[in-house]
N, C-alpha and C positions, 0 to 999 in steps of 0.2 A: 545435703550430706552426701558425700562422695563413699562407693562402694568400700573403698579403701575404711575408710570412716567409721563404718555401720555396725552397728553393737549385736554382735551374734545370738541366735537363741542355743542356751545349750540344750542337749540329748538329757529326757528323762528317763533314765532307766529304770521307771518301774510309774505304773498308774492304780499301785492296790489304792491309793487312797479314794480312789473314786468307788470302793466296790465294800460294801457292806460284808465281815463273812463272818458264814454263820456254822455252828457245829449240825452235824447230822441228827444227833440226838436232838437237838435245841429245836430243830426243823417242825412245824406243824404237820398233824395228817396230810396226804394228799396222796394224787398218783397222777400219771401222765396217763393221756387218753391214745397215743401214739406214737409209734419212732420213725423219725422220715431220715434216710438216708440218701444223699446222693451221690452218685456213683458215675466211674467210666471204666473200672476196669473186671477184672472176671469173676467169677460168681464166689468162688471162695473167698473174695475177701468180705464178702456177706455171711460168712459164717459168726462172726462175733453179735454183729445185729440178731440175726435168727435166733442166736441162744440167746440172749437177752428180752428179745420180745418173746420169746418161748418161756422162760424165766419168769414175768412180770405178764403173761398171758394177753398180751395188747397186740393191736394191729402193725403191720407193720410198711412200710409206706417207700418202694424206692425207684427214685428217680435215675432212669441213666443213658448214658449214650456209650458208644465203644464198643467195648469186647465183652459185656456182661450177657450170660448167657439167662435168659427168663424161662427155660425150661428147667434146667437147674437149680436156679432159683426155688421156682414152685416145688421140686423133688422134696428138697429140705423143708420147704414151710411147711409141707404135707406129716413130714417125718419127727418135724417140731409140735402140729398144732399149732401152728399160725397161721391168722391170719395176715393175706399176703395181696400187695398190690402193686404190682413193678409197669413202670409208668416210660416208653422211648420218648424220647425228647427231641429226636434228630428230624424229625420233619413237623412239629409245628405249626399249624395254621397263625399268622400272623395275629389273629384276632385273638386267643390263648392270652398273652399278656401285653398289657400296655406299651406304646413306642416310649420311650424313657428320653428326658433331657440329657442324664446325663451319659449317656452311652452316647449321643450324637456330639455331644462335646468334645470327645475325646476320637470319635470317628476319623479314619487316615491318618492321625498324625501315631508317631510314636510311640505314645500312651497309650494307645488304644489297646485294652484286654482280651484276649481270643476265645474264653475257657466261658462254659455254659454251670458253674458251679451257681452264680445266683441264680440263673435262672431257673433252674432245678429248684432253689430253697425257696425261691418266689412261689415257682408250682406248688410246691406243698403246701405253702401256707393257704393256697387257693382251696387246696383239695380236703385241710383243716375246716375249711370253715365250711364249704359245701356238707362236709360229713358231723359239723356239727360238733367238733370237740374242742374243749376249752382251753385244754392244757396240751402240748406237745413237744415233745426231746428231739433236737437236729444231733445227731454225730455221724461223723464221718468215717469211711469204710478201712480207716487206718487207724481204728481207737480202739482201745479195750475197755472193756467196765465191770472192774474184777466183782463192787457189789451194786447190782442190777438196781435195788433198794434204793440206792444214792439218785436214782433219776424222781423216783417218786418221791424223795425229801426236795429235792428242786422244786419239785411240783408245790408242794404244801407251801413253801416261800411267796409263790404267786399269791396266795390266799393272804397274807400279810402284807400287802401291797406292792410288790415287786414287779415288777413289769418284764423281768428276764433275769434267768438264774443259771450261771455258769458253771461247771465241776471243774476240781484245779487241775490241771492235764499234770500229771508224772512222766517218768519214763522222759523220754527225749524231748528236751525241750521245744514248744509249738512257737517259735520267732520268725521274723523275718533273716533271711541273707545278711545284712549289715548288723543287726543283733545278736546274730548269733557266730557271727566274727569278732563284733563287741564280747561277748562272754569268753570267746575261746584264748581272745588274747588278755584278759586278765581284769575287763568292763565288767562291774556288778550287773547282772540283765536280767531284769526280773520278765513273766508273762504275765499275760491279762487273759479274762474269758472270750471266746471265740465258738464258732457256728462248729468248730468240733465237736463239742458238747455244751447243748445249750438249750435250756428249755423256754420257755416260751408261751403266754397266754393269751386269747382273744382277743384282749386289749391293745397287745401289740402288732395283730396280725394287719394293723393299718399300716406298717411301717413296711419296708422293701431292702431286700438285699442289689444294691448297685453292684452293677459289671467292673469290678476293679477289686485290687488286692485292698484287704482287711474288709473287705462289703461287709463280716460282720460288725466291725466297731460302727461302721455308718448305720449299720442299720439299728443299733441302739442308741441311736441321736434321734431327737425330735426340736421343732425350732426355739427351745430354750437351753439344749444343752444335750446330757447323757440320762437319759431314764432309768428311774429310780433299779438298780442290778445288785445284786449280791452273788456271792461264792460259797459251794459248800460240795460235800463228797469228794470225789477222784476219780479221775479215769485215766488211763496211760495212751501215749503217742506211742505208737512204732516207730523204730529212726528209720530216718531219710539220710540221703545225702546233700547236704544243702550247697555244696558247692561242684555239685558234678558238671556244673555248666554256667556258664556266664548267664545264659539267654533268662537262668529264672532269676538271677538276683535285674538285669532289666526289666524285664515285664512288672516285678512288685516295685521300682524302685517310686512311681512317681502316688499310688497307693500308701505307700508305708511312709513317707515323705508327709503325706496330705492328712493322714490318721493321726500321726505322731504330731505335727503338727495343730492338729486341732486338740489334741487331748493333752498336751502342754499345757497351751492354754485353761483347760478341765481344770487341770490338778494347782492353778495356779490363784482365779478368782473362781472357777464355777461356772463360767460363761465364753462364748466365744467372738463375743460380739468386733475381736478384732482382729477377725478371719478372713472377715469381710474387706479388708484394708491391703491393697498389697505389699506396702512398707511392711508387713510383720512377715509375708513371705517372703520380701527378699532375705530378710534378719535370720528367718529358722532357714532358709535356705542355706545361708551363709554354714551358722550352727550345723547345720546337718552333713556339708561342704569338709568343716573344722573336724566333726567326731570320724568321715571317714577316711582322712586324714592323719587323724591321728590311732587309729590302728593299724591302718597300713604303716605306720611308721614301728610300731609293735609288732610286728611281724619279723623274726629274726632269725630264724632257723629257715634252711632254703630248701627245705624236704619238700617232697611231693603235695603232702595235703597243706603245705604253707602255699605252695606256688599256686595251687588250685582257688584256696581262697584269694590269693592276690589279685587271680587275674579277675576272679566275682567281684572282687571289691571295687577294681578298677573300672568292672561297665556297669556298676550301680551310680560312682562317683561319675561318670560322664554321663551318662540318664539323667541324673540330680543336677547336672550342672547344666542342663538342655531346658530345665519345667521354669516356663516364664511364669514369675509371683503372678500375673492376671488369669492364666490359666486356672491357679488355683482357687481365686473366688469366684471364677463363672463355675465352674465345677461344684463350687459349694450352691452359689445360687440353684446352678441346674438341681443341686441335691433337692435345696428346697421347694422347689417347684413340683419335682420326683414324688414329693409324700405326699404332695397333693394330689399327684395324679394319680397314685397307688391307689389312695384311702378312696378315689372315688371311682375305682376300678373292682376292687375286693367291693365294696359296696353294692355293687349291680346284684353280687352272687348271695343267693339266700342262704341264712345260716338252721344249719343242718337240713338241708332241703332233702338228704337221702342219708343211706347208710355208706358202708364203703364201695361194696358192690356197684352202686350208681353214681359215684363219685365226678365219672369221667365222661358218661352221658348227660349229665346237667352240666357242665364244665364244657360239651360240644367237643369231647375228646376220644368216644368211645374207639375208635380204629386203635389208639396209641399205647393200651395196655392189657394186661394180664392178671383177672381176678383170681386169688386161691382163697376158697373160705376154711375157714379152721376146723 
């Protein structure tokens, strides 16, 4: 079959069908033992976590590099009652987390991702389980959580066999670049749950957030598919600009590409067993080729914020037309080989071997943070 020839995958705009959701009220007891946030930018924007884990009386857990100030930090944990454990990431002993397949896969070439975001939620997951707790909330330092309550209804979901439970993000919608060009030109564009708000229990803490855009959807895949997830609560995105710059819609393009992709397939038999095939990636490449295409051709007004998404669109649409289909299933193999090496890496480290306080000297990290007791 000639490229010409080949039967496109189209763009699903929406994957709830993979997610169980549930009402708050409907939700079992529970509570989260934890909020791990990670972070690179200044301390204020740690103000929403600190009222929340001040709120719900829980530790609070944050990983960061940048311009986060840890004195400040601790000022407000002190002035919350919280407990507080703010963790620098920038110098790392190699030995800290496993060398990953799929970070070397993608190593010098184009794809390759710069940003220390999973490696952050990988720590925490470490520092979960050294400390011992079963249940724990990721969100990100640009969310709000108008009721605090909703994380501990996440939690209780876990206890009915959930393996991770998302809150639906409001406020500005949490999409990629090409998605959210999809929406703005007249695309139905639904979201999915994501490492902004997302909780998470022991069970899962064998799974690994990869170095690549949507690391969370990968990281709610196990080698049968999408582990058992559901939705419930709310919490709001503050807006961004998603088209301030060409350079973010390149860096997610060959990620959102590789997610959407795989969770196509999800929403279509429940398996992904033809991921592994690179004819399906040339097909969704193609599809994927087609939809950004066809909003750029949607695009009709030649105002400033049309021109701005144009030009994002157009270095997502030449990134996407760079990702050779075989890259994308060494990427998935690497993925799969990845949980192996995670689950037998988190394995080394005893579970609840300290409290929080000792977190980071059993972990071999003591130099890297800043304990505030409540």
């Amino acid at each position: 079959m000639t490229v010409a020839t080949r039967a496109l995958v189209k763009h699903h705009e929406s994957h709830g069908k993979l997610l169980t959701a549930v009402d708050v009220a409907d939700c079992p007891p529970g509570s989260v033992d934890a909020i791990v946030v990670p972070t690179n930018r200044p301390a204020s924007y740690l103000d929403t976590a600190i009222g929340v884990a001040a709120d719900l009386g829980r530790p609070l857990v944050v990983l960061t590099s940048g311009s986060t100030q840890p004195e400040r930090l601790a000022k407000s944990a002190r002035a919350g009652g919280v407990e507080l454990l703010v963790v620098d990431v920038t110098a790392l002993p190699r030995t800290a987390l496993p060398r990953l397949a799929t970070t070397e896969v993608l190593r010098g070439t184009e794809f390759e991702r710069g940003t220390d975001t999973s490696l952050k939620r990988n720590l925490g997951l470490l520092v979960a389980r050294v400390a011992g707790w079963r249940r724990v909330a990721f969100l990100d330092d640009d969310i709000k959580v108008p009721v605090p309550g909703d994380l501990d209804a996440a939690a209780g979901l876990l206890s009915a066999g959930y393996a991770a439970v998302g809150l639906a993000v409001g406020g500005f919608p949490d999409n990629s670049v090409v998605c959210h060009a999809h929406r703005a030109t007249g695309g139905a564009q639904d979201t999915f749950i994501g490492g902004g708000a997302l909780v998470i229990g022991r069970e899962s803490m064998s799974s690994f957030f990869p170095t690549i855009y949507n690391e969370d959807w990968f990281f709610l895949l196990d080698d049968e598919g999408l582990r058992r997830s559901a939705i419930t609560g709310q919490v709001v995105q503050k807006p961004y600009d998603p088209f301030a710059n060409e350079i973010r819609a390149q860096v997610e393009e060959f990620g959102d590409c590789l997610a959407e992709g795989v969770f196509a397939l999800l929403d279509d038999d429940g398996g992904f067993d033809a991921a592994t095939d690179e004819d399906y990636w040339w097909d969704f490449r193609l599809g994927r080729l087609d939809l950004i295409d066809g909003i750029l051709g949607r695009i009709k007004v030649r105002d400033r914020e049309s021109m701005r998404m144009e030009i994002a669109l157009r270095a997502a649409r030449k990134r996407c037309d760079a990702i050779p289909p075989s890259l994308c299933v060494r990427y998935l193999e690497a993925l799969a080989q990845d949980r192996r090496t995670w689950a037998a890496h988190v394995a080394t480290r005893p579970v609840g071997a300290t409290d929080l306080r000792g977190a980071l000297p059993t972990l071999g990290l003591a130099a890297h943070g800043t304990y505030v007791a409540r």
